[in-house]
N, C-alpha and C positions, 0 to 999 in steps of 0.2 A: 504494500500500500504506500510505503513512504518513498518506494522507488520509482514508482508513478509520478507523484508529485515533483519530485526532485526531477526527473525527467520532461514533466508536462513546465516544470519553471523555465531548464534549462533550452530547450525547443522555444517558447515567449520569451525571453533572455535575447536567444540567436537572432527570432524575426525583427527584434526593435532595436539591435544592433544595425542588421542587415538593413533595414529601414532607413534608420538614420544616416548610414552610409549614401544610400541612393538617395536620398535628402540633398545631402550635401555634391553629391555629385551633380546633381539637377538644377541645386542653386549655380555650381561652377558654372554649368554650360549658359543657365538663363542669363547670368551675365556677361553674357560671349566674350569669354576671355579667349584667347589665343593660345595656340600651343608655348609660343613663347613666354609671356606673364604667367603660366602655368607654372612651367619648368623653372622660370628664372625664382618665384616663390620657392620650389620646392629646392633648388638648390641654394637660396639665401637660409633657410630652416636647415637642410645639410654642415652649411658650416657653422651656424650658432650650436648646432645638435653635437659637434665633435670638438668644439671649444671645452678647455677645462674649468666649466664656471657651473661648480655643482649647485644643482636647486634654482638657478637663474636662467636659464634658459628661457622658461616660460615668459619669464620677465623680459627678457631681452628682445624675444618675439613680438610681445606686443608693444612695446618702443618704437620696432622695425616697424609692424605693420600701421603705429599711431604715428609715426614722421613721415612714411614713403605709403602713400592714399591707393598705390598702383598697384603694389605688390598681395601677390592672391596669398588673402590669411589660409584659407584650406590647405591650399600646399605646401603653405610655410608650416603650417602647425603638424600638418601630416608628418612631415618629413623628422622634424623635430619628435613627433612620436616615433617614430618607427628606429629611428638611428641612437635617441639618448637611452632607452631603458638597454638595449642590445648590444651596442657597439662601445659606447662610451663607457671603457670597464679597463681593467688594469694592463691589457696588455697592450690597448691604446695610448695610455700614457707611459709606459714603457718602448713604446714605439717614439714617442712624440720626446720623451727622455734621450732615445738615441740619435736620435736627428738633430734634436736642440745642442747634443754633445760636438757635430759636426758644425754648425753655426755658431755656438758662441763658447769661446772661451772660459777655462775656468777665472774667477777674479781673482781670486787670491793664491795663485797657487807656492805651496811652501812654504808660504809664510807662517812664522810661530803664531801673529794672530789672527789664525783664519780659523774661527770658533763655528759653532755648531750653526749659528746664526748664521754664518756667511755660505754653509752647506747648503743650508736650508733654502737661500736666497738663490744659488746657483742652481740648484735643482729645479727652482720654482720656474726663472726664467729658464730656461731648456725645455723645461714640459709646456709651457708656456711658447715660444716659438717654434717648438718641432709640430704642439696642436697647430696652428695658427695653417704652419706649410702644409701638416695632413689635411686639414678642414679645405683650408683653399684647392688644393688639389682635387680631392673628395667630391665639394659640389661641383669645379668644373664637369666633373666624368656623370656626376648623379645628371647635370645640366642637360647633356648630351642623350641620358639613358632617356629621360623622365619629358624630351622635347616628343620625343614619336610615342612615346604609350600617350601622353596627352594629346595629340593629335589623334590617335586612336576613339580615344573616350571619348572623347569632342564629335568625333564623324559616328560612334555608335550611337551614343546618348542624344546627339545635336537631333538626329534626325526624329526620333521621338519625341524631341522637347519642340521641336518648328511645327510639328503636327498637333502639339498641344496651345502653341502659343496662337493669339487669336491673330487673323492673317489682317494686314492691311486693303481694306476696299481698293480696285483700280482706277484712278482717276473719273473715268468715265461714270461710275458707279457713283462717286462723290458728287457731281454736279445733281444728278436725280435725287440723292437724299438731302441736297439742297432747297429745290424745287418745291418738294413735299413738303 
């Protein structure tokens, strides 16, 4: 009996996820955004998503999306869900550690006062701009992936959503409802 329920939730669960999904897919297309303003959102959210700024991210997004009026919040936020819970984990910053090893020097190095503090400082910067190079790198390629799947979306979804939208009269049509 309670495996029903649990069952009959998670099934209502799925459909109002999946809902909301094609929600928000239907809002994109209504307001015919481009494949380009798609993808360019989704790879602005790509690189705030692989920045090492725990917990802020959300924040950072909507700065982006409340300064820059163009940039499509869906795909910024998309992206930014899909790349911080997953990808943004230690071996990102252990990546972004060794690259930053290759770009910046240590500050102090050998010196008797190079304390725990100044570790801590060098390390920060290194993860700090090795993220920076990944993240940049990152949403170019995401930029690239994510211009033809929206293009894609756009030519499925478009064509159901132009059938729902209501059509403009043809001129000729308009002087008669004139008339009347």
């Amino acid at each position: 009996m309670a495996h029903t329920k649990i069952k009959k939730r998670v099934h209502t669960k799925y459909h109002e996820v999946k809902k909301r999904v094609s929600k928000h897919i239907d809002d994109a297309v209504r307001l015919q955004k481009t494949p380009h303003e798609l993808a360019i959102g989704f790879a602005i959210g790509t690189f705030i998503a692989l920045l090492p700024l725990p917990g802020l991210h959300v924040l950072v997004g909507l700065l982006i999306v409340i300064l820059f009026k163009k940039v499509n919040k869906f795909t910024l936020f998309a992206a930014i869900a899909i790349f911080n819970p997953f990808i943004v984990t230690a071996p990102i910053l252990l990546a972004s550690n060794e690259l930053g090893k290759i770009f910046v020097p240590k500050l102090h190095p050998g010196d008797p006062g190079y304390f725990f503090i100044h570790k801590i400082l060098d390390t920060t910067l290194r993860i700090f701009v090795g993220s920076v190079i990944i993240s940049f790198v990152t949403s170019i390629i995401s930029y690239f992936i994510s211009k033809p799947v929206a293009a894609a979306l756009l030519k499925k979804y478009g064509q159901k959503q132009n059938a729902l939208l209501p059509q403009e009269a043809p001129p000729e049509q308009e002087k008669y409802k004139k008339a009347a």
